[in-house]
N, C-alpha and C positions, 0 to 999 in steps of 0.2 A: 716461570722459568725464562732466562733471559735469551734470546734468539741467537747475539754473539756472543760467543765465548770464546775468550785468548787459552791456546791452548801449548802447550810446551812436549817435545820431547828430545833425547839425548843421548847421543853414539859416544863410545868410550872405547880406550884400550884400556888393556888390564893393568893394576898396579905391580901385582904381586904377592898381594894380602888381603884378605877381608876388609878387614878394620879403612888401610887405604882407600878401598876400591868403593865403601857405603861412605866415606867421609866425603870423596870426590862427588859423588851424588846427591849428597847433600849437599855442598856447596852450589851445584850446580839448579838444585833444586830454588833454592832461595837466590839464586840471579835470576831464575825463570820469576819468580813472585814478585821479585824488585820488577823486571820490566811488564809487572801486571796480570799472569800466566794464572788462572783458576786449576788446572786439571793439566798434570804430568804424564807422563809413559818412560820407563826405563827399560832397558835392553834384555835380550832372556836371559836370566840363571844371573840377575847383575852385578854378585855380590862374588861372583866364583868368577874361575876362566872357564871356559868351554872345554871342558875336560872329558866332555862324552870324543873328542876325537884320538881316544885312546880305551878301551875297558879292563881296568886295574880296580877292584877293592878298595882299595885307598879313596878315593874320593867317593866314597858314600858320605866321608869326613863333614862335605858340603851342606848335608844335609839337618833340616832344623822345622819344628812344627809350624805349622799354618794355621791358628794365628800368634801363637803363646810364644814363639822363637827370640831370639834374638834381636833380628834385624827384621821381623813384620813387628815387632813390638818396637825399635828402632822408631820405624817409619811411621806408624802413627800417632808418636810425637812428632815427628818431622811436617805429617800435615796440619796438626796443630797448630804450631810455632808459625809456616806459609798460610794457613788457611785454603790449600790448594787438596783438591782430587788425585790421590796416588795411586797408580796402579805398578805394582811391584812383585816383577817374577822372578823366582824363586827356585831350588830344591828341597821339593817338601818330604819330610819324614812323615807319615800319618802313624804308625808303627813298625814294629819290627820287623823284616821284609817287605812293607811296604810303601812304596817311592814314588811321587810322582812332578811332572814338571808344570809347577804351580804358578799362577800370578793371582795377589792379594789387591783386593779393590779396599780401600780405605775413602772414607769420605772425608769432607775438608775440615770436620769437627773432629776427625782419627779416631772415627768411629769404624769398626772392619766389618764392610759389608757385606763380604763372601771372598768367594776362591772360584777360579776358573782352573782345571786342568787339564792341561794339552792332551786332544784325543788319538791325533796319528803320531804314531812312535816308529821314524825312519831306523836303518840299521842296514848302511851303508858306508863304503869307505870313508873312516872321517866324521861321521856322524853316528856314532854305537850306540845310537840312546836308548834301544831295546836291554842293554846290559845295566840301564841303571833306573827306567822308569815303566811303572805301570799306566797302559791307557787312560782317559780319563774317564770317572765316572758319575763329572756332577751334572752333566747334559749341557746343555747353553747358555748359562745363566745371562740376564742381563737386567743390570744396576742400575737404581734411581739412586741418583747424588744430587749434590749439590747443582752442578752444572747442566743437567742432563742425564740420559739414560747412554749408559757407557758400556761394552762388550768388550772381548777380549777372545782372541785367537792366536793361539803361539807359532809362529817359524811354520815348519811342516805341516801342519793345519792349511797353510794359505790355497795348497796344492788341491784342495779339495773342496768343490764348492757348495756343499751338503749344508757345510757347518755355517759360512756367510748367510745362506740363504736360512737358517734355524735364527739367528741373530736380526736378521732385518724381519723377521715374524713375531718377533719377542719383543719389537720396538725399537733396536739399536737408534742411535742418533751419530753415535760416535763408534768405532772399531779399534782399538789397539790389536797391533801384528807384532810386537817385540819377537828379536829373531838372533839368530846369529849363524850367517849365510855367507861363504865362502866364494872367489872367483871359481871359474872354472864353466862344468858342463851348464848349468842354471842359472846362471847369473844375469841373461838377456830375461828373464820372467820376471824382474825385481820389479820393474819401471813395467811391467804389460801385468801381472796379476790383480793385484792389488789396485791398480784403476777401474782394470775392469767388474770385478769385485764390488768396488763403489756403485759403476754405474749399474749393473745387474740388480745390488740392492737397493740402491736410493738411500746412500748414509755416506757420511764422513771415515775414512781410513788416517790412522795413525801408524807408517811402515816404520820400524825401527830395526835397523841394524850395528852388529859389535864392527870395531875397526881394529885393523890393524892385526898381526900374527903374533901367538901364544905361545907360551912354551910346551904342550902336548900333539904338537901335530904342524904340521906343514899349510892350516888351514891360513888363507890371507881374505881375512872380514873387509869387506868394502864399504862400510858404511852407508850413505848415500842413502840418507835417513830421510821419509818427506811425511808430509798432509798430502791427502788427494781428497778432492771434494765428491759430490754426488756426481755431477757429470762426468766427471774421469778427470778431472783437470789439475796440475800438481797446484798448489795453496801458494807460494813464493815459491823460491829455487828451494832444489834440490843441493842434501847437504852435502861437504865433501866424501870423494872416496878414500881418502886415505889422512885423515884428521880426524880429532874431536868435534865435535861441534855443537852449543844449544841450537835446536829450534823453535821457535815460539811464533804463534802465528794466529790469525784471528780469526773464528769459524763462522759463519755465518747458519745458523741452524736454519732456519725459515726457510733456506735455499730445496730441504729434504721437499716440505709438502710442494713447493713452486716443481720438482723435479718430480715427483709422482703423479703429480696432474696433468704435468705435459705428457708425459710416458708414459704412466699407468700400467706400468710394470705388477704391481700387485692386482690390479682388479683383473689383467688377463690371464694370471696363472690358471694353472690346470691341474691340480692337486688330485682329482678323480682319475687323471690320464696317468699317473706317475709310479702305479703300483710297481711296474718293473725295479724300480731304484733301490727300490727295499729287498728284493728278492737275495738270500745267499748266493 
């Protein structure tokens, strides 16, 4: 497995249409491949707008299987075609009454290697997603691809450090956070979670967030999309707040075990001390 890998991801506002909004993704996807990019990350739910900051019926519309759908079947021709690692979140139907907010892992042969679904379901002004999704119940998976072993944790997820620490046990190398996270009360956590995250576990973070304001709500996405390494340290700049923007950036894996050694992080855990954590 190769220690660096060029690694891509990419903030969008909405078009207005499905069709639109996976076209732009695609194209974007294959400028990340043109400048060399192995392994993508796209924004939450990236085919839709952020339509949980409203709960109306109507947009269950969004929803489509994981992996048989439309647009996860889409996109593992798309990894084909790049030869790149997709990870691609989604609104998954699994059946009837049942919904959840999905990201598809595809490998760079678009072969689909599973499903991650987001475990904490906020239901907050602006963010209703208890009206449209069930928690998740496939536990922490994490993926041997091409590039590495790649995790995935959605948006609200970030808030809770249970799940990072289930992912850097599982082997994580890599973390996708695809999000779609609005200014306001949490917006100073964006640039402090997610490093610290990194450094707690000893892996590489992928933050991504939606830009720009949607037609369902007052929400205004700041984008401001990064890499954060093991140390806590951002990988190049920080993307715009209020643009699109590719990022594509080159990771340095090897950096994981050099950061474990110095810190040892994992060898001093206390996992016999922790019973409290699990308690109801």
């Amino acid at each position: 497995m190769a220690e660096a890998v060029r690694a891509a991801l990419v903030q969008t506002t909405w078009t207005g249409d499905t069709e639109s909004m996976i076209a732009k993704h695609e194209d974007y996807a294959r400028e990340a491949a043109r400048q060399g990019a192995r392994v993508m990350g796209f924004q939450e739910v990236f085919n839709a707008p952020y339509f949980c900051q409203v709960q109306d019926p109507e947009h269950y519309r969004w929803a489509e299987a994981v992996p048989d759908g439309p647009t996860v079947s889409r996109m593992r021709e798309l990894a084909r075609e790049t030869g790149m690692v997709l990870v691609v979140p989604v609104f998954e139907l699994e059946d009837s009454g049942h919904y959840y907010n999905t990201a598809a892992v595809i490998d760079a042969d678009g072969t689909f290697l599973g499903k991650y679904r987001k475990h904490h379901i906020p239901q907050v002004h602006g963010f209703w997603e208890k009206f449209y999704f069930r928690p998740g119940n496939l536990g922490w998976p994490v993926f041997d691809t091409a590039v590495g072993r790649i995790g995935v944790y959605i948006c609200y997820d970030r808030h809770f450090p249970e799940g990072w620490r289930e992912l850097g046990l599982a082997g994580a190398q890599l973390v996708f956070n695809p999000s779609a996270t609005s200014r306001g009360l949490s917006a100073y956590l964006w640039k402090l979670e997610q490093p610290a995250a990194a450094v707690a576990n000893e892996y590489f973070i992928a933050a991504i967030n939606r830009v720009g304001a949607e037609p369902y709500g007052d929400n205004d996405f700041y984008g401001t999309s990064y890499f954060v390494d093991p140390r806590g340290q951002f990988v190049g700049e920080v993307a715009s707040d209020s643009k699109e923007e590719l990022v594509v950036r080159d990771l340095d894996f090897s950096l994981i075990d050099e950061v474990r050694q110095q810190w040892a992080f994992y060898r001093d855990r206390r996992p016999d001390a922790y019973r409290g954590l699990v308690r109801p």
